[in-house]
Structure formats: structure tokens, C-alpha cells
C-alpha positions as CSV (number, residue, x, y, z in Angstrom):
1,X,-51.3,-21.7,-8.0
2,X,-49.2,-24.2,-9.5
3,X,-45.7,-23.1,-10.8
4,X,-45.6,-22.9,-14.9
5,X,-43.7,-25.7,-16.2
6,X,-42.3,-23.7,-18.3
7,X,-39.6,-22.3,-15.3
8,X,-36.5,-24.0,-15.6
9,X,-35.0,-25.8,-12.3
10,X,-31.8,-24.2,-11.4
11,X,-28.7,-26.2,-11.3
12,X,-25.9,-25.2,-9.3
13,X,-21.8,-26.1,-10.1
14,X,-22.1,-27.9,-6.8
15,X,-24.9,-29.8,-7.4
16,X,-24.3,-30.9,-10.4
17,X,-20.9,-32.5,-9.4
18,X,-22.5,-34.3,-6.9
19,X,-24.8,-35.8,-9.0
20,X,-22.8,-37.0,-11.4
21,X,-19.6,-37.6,-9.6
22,X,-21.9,-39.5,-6.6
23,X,-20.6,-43.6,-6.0
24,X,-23.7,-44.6,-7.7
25,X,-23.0,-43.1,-11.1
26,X,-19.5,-42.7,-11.3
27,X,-16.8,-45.2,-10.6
28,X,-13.9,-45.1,-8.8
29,X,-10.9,-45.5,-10.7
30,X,-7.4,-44.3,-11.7
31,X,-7.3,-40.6,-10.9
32,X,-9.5,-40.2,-8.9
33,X,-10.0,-38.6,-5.4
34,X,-12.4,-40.0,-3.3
35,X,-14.2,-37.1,-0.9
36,X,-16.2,-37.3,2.2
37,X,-18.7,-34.6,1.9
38,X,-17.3,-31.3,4.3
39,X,-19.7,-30.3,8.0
40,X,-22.9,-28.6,6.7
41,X,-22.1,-29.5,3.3
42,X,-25.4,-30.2,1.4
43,X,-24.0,-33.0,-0.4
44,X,-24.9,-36.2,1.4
45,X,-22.7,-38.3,0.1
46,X,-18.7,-38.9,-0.6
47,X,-17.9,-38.0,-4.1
48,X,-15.8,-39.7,-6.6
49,X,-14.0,-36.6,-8.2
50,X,-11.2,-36.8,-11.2
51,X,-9.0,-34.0,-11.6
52,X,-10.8,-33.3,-15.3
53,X,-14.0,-32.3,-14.6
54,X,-16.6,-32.3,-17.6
55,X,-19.5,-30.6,-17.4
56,X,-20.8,-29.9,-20.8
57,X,-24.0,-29.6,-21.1
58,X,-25.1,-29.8,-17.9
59,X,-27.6,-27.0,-17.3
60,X,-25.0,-25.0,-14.9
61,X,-26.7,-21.6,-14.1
62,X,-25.2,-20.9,-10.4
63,X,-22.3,-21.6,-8.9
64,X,-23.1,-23.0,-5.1
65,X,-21.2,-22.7,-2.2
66,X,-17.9,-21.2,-2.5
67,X,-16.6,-23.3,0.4
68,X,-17.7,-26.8,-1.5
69,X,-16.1,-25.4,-4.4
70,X,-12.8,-25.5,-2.9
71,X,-13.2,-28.5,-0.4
72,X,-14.3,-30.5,-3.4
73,X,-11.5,-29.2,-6.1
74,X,-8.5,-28.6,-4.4
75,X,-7.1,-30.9,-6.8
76,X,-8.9,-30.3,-9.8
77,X,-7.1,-28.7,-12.8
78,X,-9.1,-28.6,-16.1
79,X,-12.9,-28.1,-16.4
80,X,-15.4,-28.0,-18.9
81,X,-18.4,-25.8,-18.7
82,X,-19.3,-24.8,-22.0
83,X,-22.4,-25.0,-23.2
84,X,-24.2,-24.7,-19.9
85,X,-26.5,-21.7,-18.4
86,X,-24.0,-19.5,-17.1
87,X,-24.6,-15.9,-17.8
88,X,-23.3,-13.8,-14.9
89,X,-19.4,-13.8,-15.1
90,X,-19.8,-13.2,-11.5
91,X,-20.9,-16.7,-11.0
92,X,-18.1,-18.2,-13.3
93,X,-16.0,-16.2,-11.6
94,X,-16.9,-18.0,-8.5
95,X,-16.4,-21.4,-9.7
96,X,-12.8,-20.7,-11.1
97,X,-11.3,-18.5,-8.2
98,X,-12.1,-21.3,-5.8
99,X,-10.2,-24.2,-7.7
100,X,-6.9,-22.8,-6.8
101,X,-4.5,-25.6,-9.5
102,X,-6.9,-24.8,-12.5
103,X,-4.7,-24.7,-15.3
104,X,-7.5,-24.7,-18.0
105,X,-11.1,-24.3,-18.2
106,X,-12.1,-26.1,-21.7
107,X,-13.5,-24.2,-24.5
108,X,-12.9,-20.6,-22.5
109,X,-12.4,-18.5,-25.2
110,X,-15.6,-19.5,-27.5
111,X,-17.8,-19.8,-24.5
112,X,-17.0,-16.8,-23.3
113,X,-18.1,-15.4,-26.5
114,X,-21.1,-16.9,-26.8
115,X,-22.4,-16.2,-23.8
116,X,-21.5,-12.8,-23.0
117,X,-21.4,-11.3,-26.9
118,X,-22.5,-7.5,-25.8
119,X,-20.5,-7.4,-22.3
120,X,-19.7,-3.6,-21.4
121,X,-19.0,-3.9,-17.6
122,X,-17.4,-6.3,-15.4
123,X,-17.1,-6.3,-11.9
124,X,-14.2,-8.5,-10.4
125,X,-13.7,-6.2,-7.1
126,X,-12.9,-9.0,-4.1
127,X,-13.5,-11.7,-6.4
128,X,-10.2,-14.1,-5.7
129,X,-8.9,-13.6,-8.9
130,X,-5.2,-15.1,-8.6
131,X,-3.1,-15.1,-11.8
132,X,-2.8,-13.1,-14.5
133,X,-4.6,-15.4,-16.9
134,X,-7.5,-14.7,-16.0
135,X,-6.8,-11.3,-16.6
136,X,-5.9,-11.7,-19.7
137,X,-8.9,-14.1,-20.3
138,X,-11.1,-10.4,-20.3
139,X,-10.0,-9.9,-23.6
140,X,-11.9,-12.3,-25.1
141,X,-15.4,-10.1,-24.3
142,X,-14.8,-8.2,-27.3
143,X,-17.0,-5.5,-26.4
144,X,-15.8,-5.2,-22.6
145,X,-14.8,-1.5,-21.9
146,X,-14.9,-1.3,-18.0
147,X,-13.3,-3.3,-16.0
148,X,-13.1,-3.5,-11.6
149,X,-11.0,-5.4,-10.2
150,X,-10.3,-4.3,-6.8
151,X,-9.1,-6.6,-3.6
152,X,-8.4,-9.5,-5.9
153,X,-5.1,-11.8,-4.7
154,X,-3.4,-11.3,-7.8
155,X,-2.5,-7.7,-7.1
156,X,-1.7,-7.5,-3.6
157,X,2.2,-7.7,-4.0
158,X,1.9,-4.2,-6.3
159,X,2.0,-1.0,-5.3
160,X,-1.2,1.4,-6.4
161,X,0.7,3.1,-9.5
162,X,1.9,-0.9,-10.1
163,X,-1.4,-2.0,-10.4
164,X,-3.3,0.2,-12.3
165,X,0.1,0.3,-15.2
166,X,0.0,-3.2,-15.1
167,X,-3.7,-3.8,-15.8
168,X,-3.8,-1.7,-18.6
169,X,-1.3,-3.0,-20.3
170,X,-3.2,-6.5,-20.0
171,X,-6.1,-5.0,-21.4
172,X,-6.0,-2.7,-24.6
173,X,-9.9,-2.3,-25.2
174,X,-10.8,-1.1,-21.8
175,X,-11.7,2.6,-21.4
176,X,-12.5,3.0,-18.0
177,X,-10.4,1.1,-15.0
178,X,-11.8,0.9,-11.6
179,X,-14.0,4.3,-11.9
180,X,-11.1,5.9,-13.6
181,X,-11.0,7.2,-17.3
182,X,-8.1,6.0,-19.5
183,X,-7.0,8.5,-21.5
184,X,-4.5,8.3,-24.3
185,X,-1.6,9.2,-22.5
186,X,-1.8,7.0,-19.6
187,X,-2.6,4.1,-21.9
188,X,0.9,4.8,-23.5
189,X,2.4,5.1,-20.4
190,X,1.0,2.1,-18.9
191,X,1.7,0.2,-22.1
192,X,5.8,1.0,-21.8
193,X,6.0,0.8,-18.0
194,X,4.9,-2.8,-18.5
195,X,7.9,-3.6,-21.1
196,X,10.5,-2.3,-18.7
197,X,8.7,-3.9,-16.3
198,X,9.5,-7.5,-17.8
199,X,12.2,-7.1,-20.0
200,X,15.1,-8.3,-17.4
201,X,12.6,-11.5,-16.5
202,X,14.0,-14.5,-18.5
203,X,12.3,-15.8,-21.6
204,X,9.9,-18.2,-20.9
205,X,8.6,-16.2,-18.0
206,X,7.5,-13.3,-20.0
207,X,4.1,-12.6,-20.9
208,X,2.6,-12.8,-24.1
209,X,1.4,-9.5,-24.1
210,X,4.8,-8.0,-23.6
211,X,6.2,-9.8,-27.3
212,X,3.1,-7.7,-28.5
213,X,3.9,-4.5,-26.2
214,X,7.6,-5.1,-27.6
215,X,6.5,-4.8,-31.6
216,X,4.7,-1.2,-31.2
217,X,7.3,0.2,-28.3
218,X,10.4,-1.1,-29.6
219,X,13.0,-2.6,-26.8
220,X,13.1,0.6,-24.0
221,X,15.9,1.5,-22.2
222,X,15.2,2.0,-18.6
223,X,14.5,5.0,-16.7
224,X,16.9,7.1,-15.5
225,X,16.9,7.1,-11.6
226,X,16.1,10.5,-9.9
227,X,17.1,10.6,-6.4
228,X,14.3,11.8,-4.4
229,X,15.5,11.6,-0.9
230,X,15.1,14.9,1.1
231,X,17.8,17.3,0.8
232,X,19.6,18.3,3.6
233,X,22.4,21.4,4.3
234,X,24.7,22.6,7.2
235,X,23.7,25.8,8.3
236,X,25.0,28.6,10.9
237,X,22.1,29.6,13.6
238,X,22.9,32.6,15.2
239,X,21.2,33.1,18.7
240,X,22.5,36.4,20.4
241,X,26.3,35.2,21.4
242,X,25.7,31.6,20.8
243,X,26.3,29.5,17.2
244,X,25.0,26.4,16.8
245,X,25.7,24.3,13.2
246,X,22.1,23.1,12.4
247,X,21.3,20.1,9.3
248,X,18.5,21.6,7.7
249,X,15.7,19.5,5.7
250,X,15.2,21.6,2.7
251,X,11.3,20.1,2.5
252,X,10.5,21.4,5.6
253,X,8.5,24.5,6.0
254,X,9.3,27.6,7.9
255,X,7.2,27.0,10.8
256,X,8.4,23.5,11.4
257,X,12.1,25.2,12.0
258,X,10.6,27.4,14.5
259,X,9.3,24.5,16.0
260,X,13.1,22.7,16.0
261,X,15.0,25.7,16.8
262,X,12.5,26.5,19.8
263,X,13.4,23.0,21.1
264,X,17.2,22.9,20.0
265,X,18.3,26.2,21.6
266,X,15.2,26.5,24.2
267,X,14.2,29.5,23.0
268,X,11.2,30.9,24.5
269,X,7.6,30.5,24.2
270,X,6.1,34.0,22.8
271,X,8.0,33.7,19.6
272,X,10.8,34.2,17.7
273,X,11.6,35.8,14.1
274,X,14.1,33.9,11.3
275,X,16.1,36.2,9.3
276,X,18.2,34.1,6.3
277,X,21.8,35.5,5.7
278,X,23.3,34.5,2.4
279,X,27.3,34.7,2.9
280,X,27.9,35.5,-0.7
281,X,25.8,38.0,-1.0
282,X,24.9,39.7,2.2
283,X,26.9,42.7,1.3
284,X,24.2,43.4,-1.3
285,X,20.8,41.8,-0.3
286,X,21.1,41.5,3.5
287,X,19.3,39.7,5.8
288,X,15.7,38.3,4.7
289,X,13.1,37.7,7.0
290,X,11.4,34.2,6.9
291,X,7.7,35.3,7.5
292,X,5.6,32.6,5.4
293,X,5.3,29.9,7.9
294,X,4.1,27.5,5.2
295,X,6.4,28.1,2.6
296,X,9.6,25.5,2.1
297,X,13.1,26.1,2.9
298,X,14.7,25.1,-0.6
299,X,12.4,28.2,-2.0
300,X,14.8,30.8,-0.3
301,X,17.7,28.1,-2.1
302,X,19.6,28.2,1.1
303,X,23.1,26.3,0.8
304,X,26.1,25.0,3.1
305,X,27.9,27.9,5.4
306,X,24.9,30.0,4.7
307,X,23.1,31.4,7.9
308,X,20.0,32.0,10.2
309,X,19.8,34.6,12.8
310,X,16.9,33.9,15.4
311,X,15.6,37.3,17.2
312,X,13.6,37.0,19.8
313,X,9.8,38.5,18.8
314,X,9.0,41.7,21.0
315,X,5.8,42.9,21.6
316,X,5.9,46.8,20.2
317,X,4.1,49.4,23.2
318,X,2.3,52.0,22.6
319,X,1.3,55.0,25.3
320,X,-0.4,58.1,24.9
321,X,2.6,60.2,25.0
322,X,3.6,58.9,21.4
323,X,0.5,59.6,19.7
């Protein structure tokens, strides 16, 4: 059965360029880089490749090989694809992430529009995205609310809360970030970590978005710093006759000082019971027995010159006589 000639051919970015860019339809000239084709490469032939590329109109539907894409436009940094046949953003996204000096892509904005007008859901995860602009080039979807963008180069240097605050700040419309929910609160959050996130960067290095962050927030001053380094205090342990002076870390639990003190004073094996001494107030609440083996030190609020009295655990016996 023949094939309906109604099915349209598919054109890819990379075969396209080598069509048009071939020796035999476009000459060499200023600007131009001339490139041998790479090993394996479909493309037969060298290319003659200006850093503008124009490819208007051109019936573009897929993007090729990755790995031509960036032999062939390591130097490229504007293109043209409007009004071509691109409607999977994966497949755009392909293009642009491999032309790593791209400074412009002509007629984004419009063509973005137009070809994706009812866009919910995008899908960046491991994409190669590598600035921020094209970040910021989501907004133009105007009815994107769910955006992935996981593994991407861009975010790499961030820490997890970094990148999450810092993406929605970027992008006001989106409800739903990387299977998370947005609510309300984090939005606003987000929204004024990314102003004090920027505001000591110099002028022209700051991001549109923060001028616009800036006008609802106000100018914020910064945080105030909260030490959170564990807390430590000197401590008397009383073994029997002996007194050793003992740094305690106040996040540790009651088991792991059994487990310390067992090694410090080699105690014995079959156990050993903590009683905490409060000098102040001994006299009226004595000592108290640390039992809870999971619960924290800094819940008894033990402080310097304060003390612990190990005891030795003995096994109570029972005979027949005492019953």
C-alpha cells in the first residue's frame, strides 16, 4: 500500500542545516565557519555554517542528533526557528541546550506563543538547560502551571532548598514544581529569599525579576544569623572514687553517652545506669535517673559544673526464701 501523500516528510534541525548550509547552496564568506562533517555523522558533506542561523520557514519538526547539534554550533549564537513545525518543547529544548554561546533565538517569545498556546506541563528534567534565561523564557507559555526541571546544569552549584526558592521566584504562574505543590506561603517565601539573594550582587548583574520582586517586597534586610552548631558543656562524671571532666554534646541522646562513657572510663559490658545531678538544686530534686535511651541531653537542660554519676547495673536475685 502506497503511503498517502498527504503525510508530511519530517525535517530534522540537523538536516535542514545541512541542506541549506551545504557548499553547493551556500557560499563561503565573511563569518563563516567551515565544518567537516563529525565520524558517523549523517551529513556527508562539510558545511558552511555562519554564526546567525535562519531557519524560518523551514519545516523543522525534530531536532536530530544532539551530538551534531553541538559539533556543528559550537559557535553559533542567534537562530531563527519561528514559523517552523516544532511542537514538542522537548525537541526545542534539544536544539538550544546543545548550542552552548546562544545568546538569542529570534522571535522566542511570539513563537512560543503560537505554538504552544494551551501548555499546562513541561518537562525539562536532565534537559541541559544552562542559564537562567531560559528559565525565564517559561513565562512566556501563559498557561504553563507545572514545571520539572531536575538534573539541568544550571542548578547544580545550589543547594536543594536554593534551588527550588530560586525557581519560583523565576516563575510566578507555576503551581506545582517538580511533583511538589506551591502553596501560598512558600511562594512568598521563595519570592523574598530571592531579593536577599541578589540584593548585594552589583547592578547590572541583577536579574530582571528581582527589580519586579523589589516593587511588591520592598528592599529586605537580611536575616538574622542563628547559630546552629551543636552545643557543648563541661560536665563532672562520677565513677565510684574516680572524676573525670567530660565535654558533653547536648544533641546527643542518652544511649550514645553510654556508649562514650563505656569506652572513656572502660566501664563494663553488662551495663551501666546515668543518674544527672544538678549542683544548684540537688538539695531539693536530687539525683535523676537517665532511663530514655533516645531522648536528648539538652531536654534534662544540663549546664557547666553540673554532674553525672555512672552506677554500675546489677542484676536483682531472687530465691525462694524471700517469697
Amino acid at each position: 500500500m502506497e503511503s498517502s501523500s498527504d503525510e508530511e516528510e519530517v525535517h530534522t534541525f540537523i538536516q535542514v542545516i545541512s541542506e541549506k548550509y551545504n557548499p553547493e547552496n551556500f557560499p563561503y564568506g565573511q563569518g563563516v565557519v567551515v565544518l567537516p562533517s563529525p565520524p558517523g555523522s549523517p551529513v556527508k558533506d562539510r558545511l558552511f555554517l555562519p554564526s546567525i542561523l535562519v531557519l524560518n520557514h523551514c519545516g523543522i519538526s525534530k531536532a536530530g542528533d544532539k551530538s551534531d547539534i553541538a559539533a556543528f554550533c559550537a559557535h553559533v549564537v542567534e537562530l531563527d526557528l519561528s514559523h517552523n513545525q516544532l511542537n514538542d518543547w522537548g525537541e526545542i529544548c534539544t536544539i538550544v541546550s546543545n548550542i552552548p554561546h546562544l545568546d538569542s533565538v529570534g522571535d522566542t517569545q511570539e513563537t512560543l506563543q503560537r505554538l504552544f498556546p494551551n501548555l499546562r506541563s513541561i518537562n525539562l528534567n536532565n534537559s541541559g538547560l544552562s542559564k537562567w534565561e531560559d528559565i525565564e523564557r517559561l513565562n512566556f507559555f501563559p498557561k504553563l502551571e507545572e514545571v520539572k526541571a531536575k538534573g539541568i546544569p544550571l542548578l547544580q552549584p545550589y543547594t536543594t532548598h536554593e534551588r527550588r526558592s530560586l525557581l519560583l521566584a523565576q516563575l510566578p504562574s507555576i503551581v506545582v514544581l517538580n511533583g511538589g505543590a506551591v502553596s501560598y506561603g512558600e511562594r512568598e517565601d521563595a519570592e523574598r529569599f530571592f531579593i536577599r539573594y541578589y540584593q548585594d550582587c552589583p547592578e547590572q548583574e541583577l536579574p530582571q525579576r528581582y527589580h519586579i520582586l523589589v516593587s511588591k517586597y520592598g528592599h529586605l534586610a537580611p536575616l538574622a544569623e542563628v547559630d546552629l552548631s551543636p552545643r557543648c558543656t563541661m560536665v563532672d562524671v562520677r565513677f565510684g572514687e574516680r572524676v573525670e571532666a567530660v565535654s558533653l554534646r547536648l544533641e546527643q541522646t542518652v544511649g550514645d553517652l553510654k556508649k562514650h562513657l563505656r569506652a572513656l572510663l572502660q566501664l563494663p559490658t553488662n551495663g551501666i545506669r546515668l543518674f544527672y545531678i544538678n549542683r544548684e538544686m540537688c538539695s531539693v530534686l536530687g539525683p535523676e535517673e537517665l532511663k530514655c535511651g533516645c531522648r536528648a541531653l539538652h531536654s534534662y537542660s544540663i549546664r557547666d559544673g553540673d554532674e553525672i554519676l555512672v552506677v554500675p547495673k546489677v542484676k536483682s536475685r531472687c530465691s525462694s526464701s524471700d517469697l
